[in-house]
C-alpha positions as CSV (number, residue, x, y, z in Angstrom):
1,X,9.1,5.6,-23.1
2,X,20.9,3.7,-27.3
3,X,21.4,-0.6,-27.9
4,X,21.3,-2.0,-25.0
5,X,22.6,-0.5,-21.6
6,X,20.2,2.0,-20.2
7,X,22.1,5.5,-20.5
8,X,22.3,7.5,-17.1
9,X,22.8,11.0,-16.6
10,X,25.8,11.2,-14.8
11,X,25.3,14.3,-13.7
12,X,22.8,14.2,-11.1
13,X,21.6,17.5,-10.0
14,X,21.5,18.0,-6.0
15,X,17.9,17.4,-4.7
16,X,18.6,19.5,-1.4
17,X,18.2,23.2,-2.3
18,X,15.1,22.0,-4.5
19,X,13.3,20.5,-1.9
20,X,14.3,23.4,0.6
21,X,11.8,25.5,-2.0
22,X,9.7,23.0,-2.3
23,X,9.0,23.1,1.5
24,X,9.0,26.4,1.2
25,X,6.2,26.5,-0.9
26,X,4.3,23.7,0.4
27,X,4.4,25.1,4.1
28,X,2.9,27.9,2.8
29,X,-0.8,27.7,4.1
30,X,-2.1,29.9,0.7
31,X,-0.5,27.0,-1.0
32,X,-3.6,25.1,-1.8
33,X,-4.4,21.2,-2.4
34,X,-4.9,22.1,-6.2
35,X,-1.7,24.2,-6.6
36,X,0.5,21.7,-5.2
37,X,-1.1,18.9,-8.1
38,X,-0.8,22.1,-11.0
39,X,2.7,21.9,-9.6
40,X,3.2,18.7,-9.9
41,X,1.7,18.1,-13.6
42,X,4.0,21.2,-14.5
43,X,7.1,19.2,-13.1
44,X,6.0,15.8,-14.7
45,X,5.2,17.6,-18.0
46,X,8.6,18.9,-18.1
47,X,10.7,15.8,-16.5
48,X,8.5,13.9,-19.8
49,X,9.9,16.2,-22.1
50,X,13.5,15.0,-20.5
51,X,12.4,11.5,-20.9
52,X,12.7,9.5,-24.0
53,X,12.4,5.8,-25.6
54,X,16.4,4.7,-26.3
55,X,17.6,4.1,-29.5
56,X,15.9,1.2,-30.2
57,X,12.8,1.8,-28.8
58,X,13.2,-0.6,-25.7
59,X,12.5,1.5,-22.7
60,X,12.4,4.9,-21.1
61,X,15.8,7.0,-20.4
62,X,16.9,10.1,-19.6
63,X,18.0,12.4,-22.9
64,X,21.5,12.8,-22.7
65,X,21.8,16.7,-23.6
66,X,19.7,18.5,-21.4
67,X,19.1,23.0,-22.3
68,X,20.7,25.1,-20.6
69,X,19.3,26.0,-17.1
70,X,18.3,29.9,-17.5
71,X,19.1,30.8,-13.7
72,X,17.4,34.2,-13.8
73,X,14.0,32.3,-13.9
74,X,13.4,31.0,-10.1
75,X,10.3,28.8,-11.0
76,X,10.0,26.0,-9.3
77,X,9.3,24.0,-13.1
78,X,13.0,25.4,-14.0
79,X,14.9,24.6,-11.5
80,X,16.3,21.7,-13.1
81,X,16.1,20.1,-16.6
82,X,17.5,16.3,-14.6
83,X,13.9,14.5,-15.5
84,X,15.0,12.0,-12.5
85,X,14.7,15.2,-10.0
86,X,11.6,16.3,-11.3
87,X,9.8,13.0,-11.3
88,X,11.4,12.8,-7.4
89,X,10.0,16.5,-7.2
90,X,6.5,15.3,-7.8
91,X,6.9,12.4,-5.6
92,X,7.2,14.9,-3.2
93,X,4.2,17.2,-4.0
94,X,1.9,14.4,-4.3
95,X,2.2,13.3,-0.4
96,X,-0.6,12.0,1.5
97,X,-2.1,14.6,2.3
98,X,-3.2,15.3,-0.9
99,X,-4.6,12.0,-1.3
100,X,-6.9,12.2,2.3
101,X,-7.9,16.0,1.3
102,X,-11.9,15.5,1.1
103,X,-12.2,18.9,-1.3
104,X,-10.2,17.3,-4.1
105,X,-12.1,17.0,-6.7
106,X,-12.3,13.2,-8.0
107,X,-11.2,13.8,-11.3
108,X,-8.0,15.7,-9.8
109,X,-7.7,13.1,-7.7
110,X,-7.2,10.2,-10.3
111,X,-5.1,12.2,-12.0
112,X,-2.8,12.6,-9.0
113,X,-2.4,9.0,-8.4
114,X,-1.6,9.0,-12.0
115,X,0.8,11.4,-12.0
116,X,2.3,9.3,-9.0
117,X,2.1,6.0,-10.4
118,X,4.3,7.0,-13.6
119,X,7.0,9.3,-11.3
120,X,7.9,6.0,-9.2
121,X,7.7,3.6,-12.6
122,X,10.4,5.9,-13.9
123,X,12.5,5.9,-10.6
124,X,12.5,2.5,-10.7
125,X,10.2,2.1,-7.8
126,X,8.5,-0.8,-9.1
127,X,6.9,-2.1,-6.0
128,X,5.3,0.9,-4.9
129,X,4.5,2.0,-8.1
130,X,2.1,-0.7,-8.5
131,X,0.4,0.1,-4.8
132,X,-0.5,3.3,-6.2
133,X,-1.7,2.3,-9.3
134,X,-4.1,0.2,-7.1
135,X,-5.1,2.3,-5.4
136,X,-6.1,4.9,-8.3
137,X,-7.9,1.8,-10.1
138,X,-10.4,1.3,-6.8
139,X,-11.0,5.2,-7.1
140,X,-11.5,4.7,-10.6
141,X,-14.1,1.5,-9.9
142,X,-16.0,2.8,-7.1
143,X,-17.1,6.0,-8.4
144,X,-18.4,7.2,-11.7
145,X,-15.9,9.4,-13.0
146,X,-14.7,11.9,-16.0
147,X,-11.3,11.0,-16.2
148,X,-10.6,8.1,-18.8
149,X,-7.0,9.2,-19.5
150,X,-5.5,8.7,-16.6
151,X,-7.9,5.3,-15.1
152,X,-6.2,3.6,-18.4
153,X,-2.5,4.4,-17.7
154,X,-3.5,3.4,-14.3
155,X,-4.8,-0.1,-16.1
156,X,-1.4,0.1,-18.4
157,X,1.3,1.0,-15.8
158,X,1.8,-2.6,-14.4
159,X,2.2,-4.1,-18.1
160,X,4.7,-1.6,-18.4
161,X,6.7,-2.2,-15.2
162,X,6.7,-5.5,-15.8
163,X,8.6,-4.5,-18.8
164,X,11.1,-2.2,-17.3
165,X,11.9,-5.4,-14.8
166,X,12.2,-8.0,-17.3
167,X,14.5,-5.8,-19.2
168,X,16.7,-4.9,-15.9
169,X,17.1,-8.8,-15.3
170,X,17.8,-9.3,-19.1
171,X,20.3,-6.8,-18.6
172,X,22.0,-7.9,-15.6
173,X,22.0,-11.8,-17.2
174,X,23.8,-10.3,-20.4
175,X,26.3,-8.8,-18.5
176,X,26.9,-12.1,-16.1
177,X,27.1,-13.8,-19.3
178,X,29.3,-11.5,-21.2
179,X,29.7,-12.9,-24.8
180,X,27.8,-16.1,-23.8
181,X,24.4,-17.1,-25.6
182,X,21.4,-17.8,-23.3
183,X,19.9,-20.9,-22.7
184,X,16.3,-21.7,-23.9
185,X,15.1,-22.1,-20.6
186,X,16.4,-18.3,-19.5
187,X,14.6,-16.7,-22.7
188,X,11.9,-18.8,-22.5
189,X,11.5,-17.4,-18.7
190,X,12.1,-13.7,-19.6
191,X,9.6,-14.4,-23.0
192,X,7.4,-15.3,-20.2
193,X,7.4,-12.2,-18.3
194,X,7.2,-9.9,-21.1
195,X,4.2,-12.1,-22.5
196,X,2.6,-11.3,-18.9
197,X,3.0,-7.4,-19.2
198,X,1.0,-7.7,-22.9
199,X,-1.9,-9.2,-20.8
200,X,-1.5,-6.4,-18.3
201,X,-1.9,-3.8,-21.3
202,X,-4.6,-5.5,-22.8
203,X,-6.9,-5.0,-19.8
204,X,-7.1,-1.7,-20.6
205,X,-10.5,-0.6,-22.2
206,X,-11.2,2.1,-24.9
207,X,-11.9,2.9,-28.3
208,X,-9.4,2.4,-30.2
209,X,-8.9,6.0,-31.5
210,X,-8.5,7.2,-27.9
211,X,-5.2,8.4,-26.9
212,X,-4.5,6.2,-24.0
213,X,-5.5,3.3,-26.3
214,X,-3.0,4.2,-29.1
215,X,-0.5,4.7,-26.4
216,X,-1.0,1.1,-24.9
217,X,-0.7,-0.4,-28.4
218,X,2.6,1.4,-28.9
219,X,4.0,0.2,-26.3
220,X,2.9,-3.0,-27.0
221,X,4.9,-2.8,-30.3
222,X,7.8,-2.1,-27.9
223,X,6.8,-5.0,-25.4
224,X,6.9,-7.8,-28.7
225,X,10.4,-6.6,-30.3
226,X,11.9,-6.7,-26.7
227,X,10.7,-10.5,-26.8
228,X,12.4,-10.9,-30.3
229,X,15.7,-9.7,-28.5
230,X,15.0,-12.5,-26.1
231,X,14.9,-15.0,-28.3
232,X,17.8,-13.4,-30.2
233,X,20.2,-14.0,-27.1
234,X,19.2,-17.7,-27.1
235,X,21.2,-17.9,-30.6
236,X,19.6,-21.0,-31.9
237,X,17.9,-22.4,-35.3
238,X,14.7,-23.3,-33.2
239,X,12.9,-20.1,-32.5
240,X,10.8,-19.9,-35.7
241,X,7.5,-20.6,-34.1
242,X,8.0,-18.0,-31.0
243,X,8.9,-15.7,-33.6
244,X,5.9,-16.3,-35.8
245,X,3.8,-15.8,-32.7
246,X,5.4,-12.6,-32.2
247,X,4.7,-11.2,-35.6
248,X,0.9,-12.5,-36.0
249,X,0.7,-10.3,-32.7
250,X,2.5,-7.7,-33.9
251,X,0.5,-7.8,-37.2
252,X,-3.0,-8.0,-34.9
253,X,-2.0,-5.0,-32.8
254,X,-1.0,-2.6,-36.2
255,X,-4.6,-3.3,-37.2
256,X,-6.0,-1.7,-34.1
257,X,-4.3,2.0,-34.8
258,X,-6.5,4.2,-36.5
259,X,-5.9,5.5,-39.7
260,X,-4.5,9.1,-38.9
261,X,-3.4,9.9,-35.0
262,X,-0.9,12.7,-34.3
263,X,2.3,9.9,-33.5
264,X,1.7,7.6,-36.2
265,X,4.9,8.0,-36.9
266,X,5.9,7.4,-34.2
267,X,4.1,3.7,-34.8
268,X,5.6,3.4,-37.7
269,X,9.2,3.8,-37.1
270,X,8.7,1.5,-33.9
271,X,7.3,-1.4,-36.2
272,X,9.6,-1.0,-38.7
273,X,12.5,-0.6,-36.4
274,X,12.0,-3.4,-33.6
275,X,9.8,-5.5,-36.0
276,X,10.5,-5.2,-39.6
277,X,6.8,-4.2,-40.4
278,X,6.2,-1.4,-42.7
279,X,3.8,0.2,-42.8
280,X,1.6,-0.9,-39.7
281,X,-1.9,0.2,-39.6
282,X,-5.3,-1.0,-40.7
């Protein structure tokens, strides 16, 4: 961030012999604040590459063919194409002492509990996700700052964990229910949540051309057809006015993109694929 189960690599790669590097390399005292954070963007750069919006564009998974590992190369970025060790990998880089190292530079500093933030939304560690998000906000807040980027996905990350939840409980529901329809009360309550996570991403603020600003409003293409397969699971004639509201949203939001952005077809195939708009710009 493929129909509806989240696929899994089920092929985990063993964390042990990576961390025993990693230590390796962080117990190194030449190994400085800053090359532990170019580590870490190098490993969440690549464990992004590995990560990808399922089939129909609801939420983030793993790809399910990974390239071959090239063992000759002893990097510590190619140790391993699984994204989920990668994202654990910079978990691990990005430990407190990074965070209470008075010589990091702000901006490097933002972008670390950045980097953070996103590694535990993708592990599923929702809880402490947000707690670092938090945290980067105040940073953000108390002290002027050149780092817009990565202050908005801090904004953004809650709307979008808020997401990944309320698609985990939809999930689990659908499977308790097995061929049953939801009631109105159950999507209503899941609508609910989702509806919640738009407000999160629209507390973001930026231009509308700006990269992190285009990426919110992708995702909140994603955020509205997920609600349309909410009300889709209720299976009843009287859903015509939630999904009216849905598509005068969805029609709003396609008038915010600029007109030419390097993924805008990305945009495109989302809104025509989860909403049935086409095209969707201004």
């Amino acid at each position: 961030m493929r129909i509806w189960k989240r696929k899994r690599n089920q092929n985990r790669f063993s964390l042990k012999p990576l961390l025993g590097v990693l230590l390796i390399l962080v117990g190194c005292s030449q190994v400085t604040v800053a090359v532990r954070l170019k580590q870490a963007q190098d490993l969440f750069n690549e464990a992004s590459r590995l990560t990808i919006l399922d089939e129909n564009y609801r939420d983030y998974v793993e790809k399910k063919d990974t390239p071959h590992v090239d063992d000759n190369k002893f990097a510590l970025p190619s140790l391993t194409h699984d994204a989920r060790a990668k994202y654990q990998l910079v978990l691990d880089l990005l430990d407190d002492s990074v965070f209470e190292n008075p010589a990091l530079h702000l901006n490097l500093r933002i972008n670390a509990y950045a980097l953070k933030a996103v590694a535990q939304w993708r592990l599923e560690r929702y809880r402490e996700a947000i707690q670092t998000a938090f945290a980067g906000q105040h940073v953000c807040a108390s002290t002027p700052h050149g780092n817009p980027r990565d202050c908005g996905m801090l904004v953004i990350v809650g709307g979008l964990i808020v997401n990944s939840e309320t698609l985990d409980r939809f999930e689990a529901l659908k499977t308790q229910k097995q061929s049953g329809n939801f009631t109105r009360e159950e999507s209503a309550e899941l609508a609910e949540r989702l509806e919640f996570a738009l407000d999160k991403l629209d507390e973001l603020v930026s231009s509308p051309d700006e990269p992190i600003a285009i990426y919110a409003n992708q995702q909140k293409l994603i955020i509205l057809g997920n609600i349309l397969d909410i009300w889709s699971a209720y299976s009843r004639s009287d859903t015509e006015q939630e999904r009216a509201d849905v598509m005068d949203k969805a029609r709003k939001i396609c008038g915010r993109f600029p007109d030419e952005y390097p993924s805008k077809g990305l945009t495109d195939e989302l809104a025509r694929k989860r909403l049935g708009l086409e095209p969707c710009g201004p």
